[in-house]
Every structure is written in structure tokens, then in C-alpha cells.
C-alpha positions in Angstrom: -31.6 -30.7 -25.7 -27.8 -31.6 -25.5 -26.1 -31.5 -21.8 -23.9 -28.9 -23.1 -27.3 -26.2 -23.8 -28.6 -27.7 -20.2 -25.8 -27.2 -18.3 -25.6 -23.2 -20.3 -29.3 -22.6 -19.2 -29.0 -23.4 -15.4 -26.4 -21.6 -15.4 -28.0 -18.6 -17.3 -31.0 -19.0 -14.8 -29.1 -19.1 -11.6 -27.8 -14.9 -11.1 -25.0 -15.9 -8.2 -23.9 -19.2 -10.3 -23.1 -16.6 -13.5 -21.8 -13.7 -11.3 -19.5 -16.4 -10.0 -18.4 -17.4 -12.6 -17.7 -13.2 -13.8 -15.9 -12.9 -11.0 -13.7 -16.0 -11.5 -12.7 -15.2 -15.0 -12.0 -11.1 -13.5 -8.3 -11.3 -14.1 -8.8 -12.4 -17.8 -11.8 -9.8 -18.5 -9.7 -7.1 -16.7 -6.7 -8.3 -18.9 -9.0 -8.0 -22.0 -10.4 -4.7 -21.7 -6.7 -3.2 -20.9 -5.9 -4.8 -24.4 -8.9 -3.1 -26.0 -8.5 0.4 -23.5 -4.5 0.7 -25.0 -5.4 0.2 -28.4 -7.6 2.6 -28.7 -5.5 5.0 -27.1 -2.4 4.5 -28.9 -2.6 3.3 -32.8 1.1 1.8 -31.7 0.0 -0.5 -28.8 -1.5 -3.6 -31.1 1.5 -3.0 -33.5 3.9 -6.2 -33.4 6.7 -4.4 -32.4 5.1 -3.4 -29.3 3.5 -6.3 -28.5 6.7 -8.5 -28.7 8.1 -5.5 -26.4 5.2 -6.2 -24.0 6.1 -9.7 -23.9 9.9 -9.3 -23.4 9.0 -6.3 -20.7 6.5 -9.3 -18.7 9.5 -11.9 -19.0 11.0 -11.5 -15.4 7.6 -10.6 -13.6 6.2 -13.8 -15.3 8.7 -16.2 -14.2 9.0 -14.6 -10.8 5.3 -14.6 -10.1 5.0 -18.5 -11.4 7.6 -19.3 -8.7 5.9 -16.8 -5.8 2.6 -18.6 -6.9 3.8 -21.9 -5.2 4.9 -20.0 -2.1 1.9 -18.2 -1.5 -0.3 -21.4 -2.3 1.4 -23.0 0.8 0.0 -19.6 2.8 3.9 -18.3 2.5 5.3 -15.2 0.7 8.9 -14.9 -0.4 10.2 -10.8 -0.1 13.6 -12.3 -1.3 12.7 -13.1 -4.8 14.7 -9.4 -6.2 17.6 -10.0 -4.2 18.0 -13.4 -5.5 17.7 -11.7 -8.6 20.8 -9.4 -8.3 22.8 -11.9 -6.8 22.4 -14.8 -8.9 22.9 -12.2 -11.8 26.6 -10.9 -9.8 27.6 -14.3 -9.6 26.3 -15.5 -13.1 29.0 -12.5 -14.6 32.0 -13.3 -11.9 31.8 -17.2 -12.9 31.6 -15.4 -16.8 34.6 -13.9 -16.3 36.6 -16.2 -13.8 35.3 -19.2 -16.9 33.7 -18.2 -19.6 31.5 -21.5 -20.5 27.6 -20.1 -21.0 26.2 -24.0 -19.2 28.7 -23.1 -16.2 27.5 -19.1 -16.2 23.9 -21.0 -16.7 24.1 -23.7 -13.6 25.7 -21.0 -11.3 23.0 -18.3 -11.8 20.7 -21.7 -10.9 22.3 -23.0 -8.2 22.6 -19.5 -6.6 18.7 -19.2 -6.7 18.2 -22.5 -5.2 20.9 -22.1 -2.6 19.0 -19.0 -1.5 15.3 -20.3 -2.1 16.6 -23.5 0.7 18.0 -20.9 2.9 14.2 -19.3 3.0 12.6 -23.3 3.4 14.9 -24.6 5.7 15.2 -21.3 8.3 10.9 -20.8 8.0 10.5 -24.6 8.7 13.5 -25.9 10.6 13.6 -22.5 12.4 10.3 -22.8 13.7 9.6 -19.5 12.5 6.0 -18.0 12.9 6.0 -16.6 9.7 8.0 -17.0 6.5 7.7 -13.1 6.1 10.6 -12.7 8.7 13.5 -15.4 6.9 12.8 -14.2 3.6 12.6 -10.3 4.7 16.5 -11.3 6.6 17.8 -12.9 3.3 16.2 -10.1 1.0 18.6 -7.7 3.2 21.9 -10.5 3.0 21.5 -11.3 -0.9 21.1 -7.7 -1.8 24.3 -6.9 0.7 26.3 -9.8 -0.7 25.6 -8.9 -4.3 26.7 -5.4 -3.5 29.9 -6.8 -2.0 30.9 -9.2 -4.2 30.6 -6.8 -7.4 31.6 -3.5 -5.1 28.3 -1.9 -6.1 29.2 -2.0 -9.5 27.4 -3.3 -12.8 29.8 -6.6 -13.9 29.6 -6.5 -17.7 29.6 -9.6 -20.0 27.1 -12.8 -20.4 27.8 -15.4 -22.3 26.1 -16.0 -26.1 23.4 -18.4 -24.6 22.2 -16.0 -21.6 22.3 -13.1 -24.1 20.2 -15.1 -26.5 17.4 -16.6 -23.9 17.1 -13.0 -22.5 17.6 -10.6 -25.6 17.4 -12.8 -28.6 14.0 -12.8 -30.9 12.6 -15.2 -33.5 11.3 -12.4 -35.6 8.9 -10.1 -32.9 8.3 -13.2 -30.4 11.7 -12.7 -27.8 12.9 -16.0 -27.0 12.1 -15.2 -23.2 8.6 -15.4 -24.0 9.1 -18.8 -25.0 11.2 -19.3 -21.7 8.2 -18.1 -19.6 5.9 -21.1 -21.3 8.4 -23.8 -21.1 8.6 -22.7 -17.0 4.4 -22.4 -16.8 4.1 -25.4 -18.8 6.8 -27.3 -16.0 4.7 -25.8 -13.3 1.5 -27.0 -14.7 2.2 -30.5 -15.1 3.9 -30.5 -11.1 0.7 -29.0 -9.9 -1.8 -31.0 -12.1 -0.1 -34.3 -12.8 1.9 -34.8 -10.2 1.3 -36.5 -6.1 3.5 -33.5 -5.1 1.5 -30.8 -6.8 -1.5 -31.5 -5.2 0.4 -32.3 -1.6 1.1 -28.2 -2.2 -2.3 -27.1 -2.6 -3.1 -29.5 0.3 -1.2 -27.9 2.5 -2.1 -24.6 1.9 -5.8 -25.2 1.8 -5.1 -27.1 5.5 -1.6 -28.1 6.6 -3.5 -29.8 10.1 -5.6 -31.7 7.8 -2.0 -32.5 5.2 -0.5 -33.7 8.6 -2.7 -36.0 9.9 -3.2 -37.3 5.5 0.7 -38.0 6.5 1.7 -35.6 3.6 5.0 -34.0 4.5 4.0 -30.6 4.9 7.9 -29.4 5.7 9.2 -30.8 2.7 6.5 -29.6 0.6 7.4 -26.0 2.0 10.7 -26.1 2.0 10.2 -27.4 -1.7 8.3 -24.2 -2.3 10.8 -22.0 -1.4 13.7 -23.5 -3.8 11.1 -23.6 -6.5 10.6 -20.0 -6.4 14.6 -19.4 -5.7 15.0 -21.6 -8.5 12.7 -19.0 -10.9 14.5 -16.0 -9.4 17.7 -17.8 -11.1 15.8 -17.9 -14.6 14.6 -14.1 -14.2 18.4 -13.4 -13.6 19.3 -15.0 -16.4 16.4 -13.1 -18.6 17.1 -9.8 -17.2 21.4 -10.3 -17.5 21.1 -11.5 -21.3 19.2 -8.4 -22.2 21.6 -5.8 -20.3 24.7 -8.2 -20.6 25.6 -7.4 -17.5 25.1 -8.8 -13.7 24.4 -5.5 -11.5 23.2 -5.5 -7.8 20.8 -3.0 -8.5 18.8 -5.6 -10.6 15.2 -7.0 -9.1 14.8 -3.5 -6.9 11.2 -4.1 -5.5 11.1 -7.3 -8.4 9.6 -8.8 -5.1 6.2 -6.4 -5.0 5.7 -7.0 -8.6 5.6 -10.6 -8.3 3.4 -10.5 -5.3 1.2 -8.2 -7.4 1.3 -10.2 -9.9 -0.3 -13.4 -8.0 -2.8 -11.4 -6.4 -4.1 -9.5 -9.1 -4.5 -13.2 -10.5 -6.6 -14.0 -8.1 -4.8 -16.7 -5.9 -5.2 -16.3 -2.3 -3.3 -15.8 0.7 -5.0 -17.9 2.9 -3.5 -21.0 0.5 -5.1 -23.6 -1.4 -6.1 -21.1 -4.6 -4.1 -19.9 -7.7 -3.3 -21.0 -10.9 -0.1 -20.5 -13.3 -2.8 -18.8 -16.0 -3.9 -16.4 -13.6 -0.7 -15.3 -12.3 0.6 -15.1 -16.0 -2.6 -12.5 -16.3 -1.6 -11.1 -13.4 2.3 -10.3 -14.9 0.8 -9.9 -18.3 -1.6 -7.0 -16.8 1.3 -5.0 -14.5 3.6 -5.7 -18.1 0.7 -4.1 -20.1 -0.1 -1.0 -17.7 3.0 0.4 -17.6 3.6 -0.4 -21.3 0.5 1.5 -22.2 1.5 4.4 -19.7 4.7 4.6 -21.1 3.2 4.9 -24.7 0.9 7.6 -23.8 3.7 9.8 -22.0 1.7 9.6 -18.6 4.4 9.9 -15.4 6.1 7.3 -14.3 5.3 7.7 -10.9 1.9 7.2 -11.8 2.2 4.0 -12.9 2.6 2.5 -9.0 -0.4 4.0 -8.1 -2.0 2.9 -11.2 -0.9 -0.9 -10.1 -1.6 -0.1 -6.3 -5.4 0.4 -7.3 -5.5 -2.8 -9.6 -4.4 -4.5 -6.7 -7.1 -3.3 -4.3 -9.7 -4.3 -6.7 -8.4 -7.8 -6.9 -8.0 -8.8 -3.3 -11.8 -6.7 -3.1 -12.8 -9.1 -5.8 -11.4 -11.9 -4.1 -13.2 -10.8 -0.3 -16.4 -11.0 -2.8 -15.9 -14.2 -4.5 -15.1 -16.0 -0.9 -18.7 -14.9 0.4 -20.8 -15.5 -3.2 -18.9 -19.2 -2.9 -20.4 -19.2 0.6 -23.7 -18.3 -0.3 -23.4 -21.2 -3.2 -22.6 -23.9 -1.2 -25.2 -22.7 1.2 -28.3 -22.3 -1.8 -26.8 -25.7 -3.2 -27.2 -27.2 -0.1 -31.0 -25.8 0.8 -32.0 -27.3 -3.0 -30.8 -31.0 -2.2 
């Protein structure tokens, strides 16, 4: 018998190693049977067309969630993430039309994102704050305020070629944002697996005493948390301002709940330590799918938040149950040796 056919039969034999395991891969059997629920509703859901819509539609949520991910693995939360949206989008278009060079448009839409994602850091950790809830609630006010202001509430029109390209542009039914979203999972991937500072992040959110006295630089790693997922809010802006061509302070409105939803639905924790890019990608891909499917179907569009609201509440339920199986794993595993 092979290790492989071993290693399947203990596992088949032990009931709370396999529902473990279910309940780890939830997300991507929840995502699955969605996929298989849709097309059977709607002969147009599995139809390419669709399917690169679905993709285009997940775009932003995707590379928001990737970047809230980080924040929450460090037992943070950033509420600022659709603000930064609208305002890196605002000043992507006044840069546009002040100098029309697409890199410039590019950087500034960037820089904006990270200027706002070290605001967040640098009040939570040099502030002292108790929670990062309160600094990024106070700049989710301000960047929504100053986007407003500096485009006097109105939609700026023009992008340049290369923002209109990475955020409407298509090679054949695959959008080029799609491939966007996997060059930004596949970044975030190698940080958290391959590099010191990737695991220094879950290390500090799985036990930032323990990170302290491991002399990891837990305020760094936080504050480098926060510009990552500033830094993401740029890239959304830029997906979300190629495909209207415009920079509007009205884009990302509650971009910041999706996101969250997103991670969570994923399975990542809010106690830190937990989460993975795949999952929260399931997460956006699931929210990006639900309201595609309602949307085919003709069901009301205020459904569709209550639809997501109880997908949400199964997921953190799932999550309560997976903490205490884990518990009762270690505790079996234990008794055995």
C-alpha cells in the first residue's frame, strides 16, 4: 500500500479529520455548487460571454479583498478601502487632464492609495489607537469628502489608453483585469509564502505579544499592512476608471463591505493569523457570481444584499465550527500519542 492510499484511509476512517477537512475547503464547495445552481437556472450563465462578465464584474472586489486580507490577518480591518477608491480615481482624471501621460495618470492613482493606506498605519500604530476601526472609519469620511471637493461632486471624464485598456480592454472574452487580479494574487502569494516579511504578518496576527518578544517589528509589519491594501485600492481605481473612463466620487460606495465580505466568506479570521489569497479570491468570485446570477434571473436588486448578508452568516458560523472541531483534533490527537 502506497503512503498516498494510507494517508486517504486514516483519513477516511477518522469522521472529525474528513468533516475538517469539508469544512476547510467550504468556500470552494460553496463556490462550486453556485456554479452548478446558476447554470441550471439560466442556459446564459456558463456561456463565455457571461463568464468573462463575471470575471470583469469580480475585478475590483478581488483586488480589494487581496489587499483587506493582509489587514485583517494582522487582527485589523480597513472601512477606507471605497473612499480610497473614489479618490485615487478623482485624482487619477485631474492629473489626466492637468498631463495627459497614462504612467503619470498610473503612479498618481498609486501613490494616492498608498498615501492614504500610511495615513490608516501610521495614525492606528503611532496614534496608539485601540482599534484600527476608528482611523480608517475618520479617513473613509475625509477621502470620500476630499474626492467630492476636488471634483465638485462631479464625474471627471477621460482616462488615459493604458487605464482604459487594464480596466475595459479584453483578449477575446478573458478582460485584461482578470489577468490584473492574478498578477496582484500571485505578488501577494509569494510575500506571504516566500518571503521573512510574509510570515512576520501572520505572526503578528496569530500573537503580536509573542511577534514582540520573537523581536519581529510588529508596527512596521502593520503599518505595512495598511499601505498594501491602500496600495490595492489604487489598482481597483484604476480597474473601475478604465471601464467607465471617468474618475467620479461616487465610485467604491460600500466597496469597503464587499471586501470585508469577501475575506470572510473566504474563511480568514478576525482574530488574525488565518486567510489565504485563494480563499479570499472565492470569497470575491462568490459575491461577483451571486449577484451575476440574480441579475440574470431578474430577481430584485435589493435582494441581492440580503442574499450576501446570509452567505456571510454561514461563513463566520462555519468558521465558530471549524475553531472548535480544530479543538477537539488537537485534543483526540493528543489522547492517541
Amino acid at each position: 500500500m502506497t503512503a498516498e492510499a494510507g494517508a486517504l484511509r486514516r483519513l477516511g476512517s477518522d469522521p472529525l479529520r474528513l468533516t475538517l477537512l469539508a469544512i476547510r475547503l467550504g468556500p470552494a464547495l460553496i463556490l462550486l455548487f453556485l456554479v452548478v445552481i446558476m447554470s441550471m437556472l439560466s442556459p446564459a450563465f456558463l456561456t463565455v460571454l457571461n463568464l468573462g462578465n463575471v470575471l470583469a464584474q469580480s475585478a475590483v472586489i478581488a483586488v480589494l479583498a487581496i489587499g483587506q486580507l493582509l489587514v485583517i490577518l494582522t487582527r485589523g480591518i480597513d472601512l477606507s478601502v471605497g473612499s480610497t477608491l473614489a479618490l485615487a480615481s478623482v485624482t487619477g482624471a485631474l492629473v489626466y487632464s492637468a498631463a495627459p501621460s497614462g504612467p503619470v495618470v498610473v503612479l498618481a492613482m498609486l501613490a494616492t492609495g498608498m498615501a492614504v493606506g500610511a495615513i490608516n498605519g501610521m495614525g492606528y500604530v503611532l496614534g496608539r489607537l485601540p482599534h484600527p476601526f476608528i482611523i480608517t472609519l475618520a479617513t473613509l469620511s475625509a477621502g470620500r469628502g476630499l474626492a467630492l471637493w476636488l471634483s465638485g461632486g462631479q464625474p471627471q471624464q477621460g482616462m488615459p489608453e493604458i487605464v482604459q485598456a487594464m480596466g475595459g480592454g479584453s483578449a477575446g472574452w478573458l478582460p485584461y483585469s482578470a489577468f490584473l487580479v492574478a498578477a496582484v494574487a500571485l505578488a501577494v502569494v509569494l510575500l506571504t509564502k516566500r518571503m521573512v516579511w510574509g510570515r512576520w504578518i501572520y505572526a503578528v496576527g496569530g500573537n503580536p505579544e509573542a511577534a514582540r518578544r520573537a523581536a519581529i517589528p510588529v508596527d512596521r509589519v502593520v503599518i505595512s499592512v495598511y499601505v498594501l491594501s491602500g496600495l490595492a485600492a489604487g489598482i481597483a481605481a484604476i480597474v473601475t476608471s478604465g471601464r467607465l473612463n471617468a474618475g467620479s466620487p461616487t465610485f467604491g460606495d460600500l466597496a469597503e463591505l464587499d471586501s470585508i465580505a469577501a475575506v470572510v466568506i473566504g474563511g480568514a479570521s478576525f482574530l488574525g493569523g488565518r486567510g489565504g489569497v485563494g480563499n479570499a479570491l472565492v470569497g470575491a468570485l462568490m459575491i461577483g457570481i451571486i449577484r451575476n446570477g440574480m441579475n440574470l434571473l431578474d430577481v430584485d436588486a435589493f435582494l441581492q444584499p440580503i442574499v450576501i448578508g446570509v452567505v456571510i452568516v454561514m461563513a463566520v458560523e462555519s468558521d465558530v465550527v471549524r475553531g472548535r472541531l480544530e479543538n477537539r483534533f488537537r485534543i483526540a490527537r493528543a489522547a492517541r500519542s
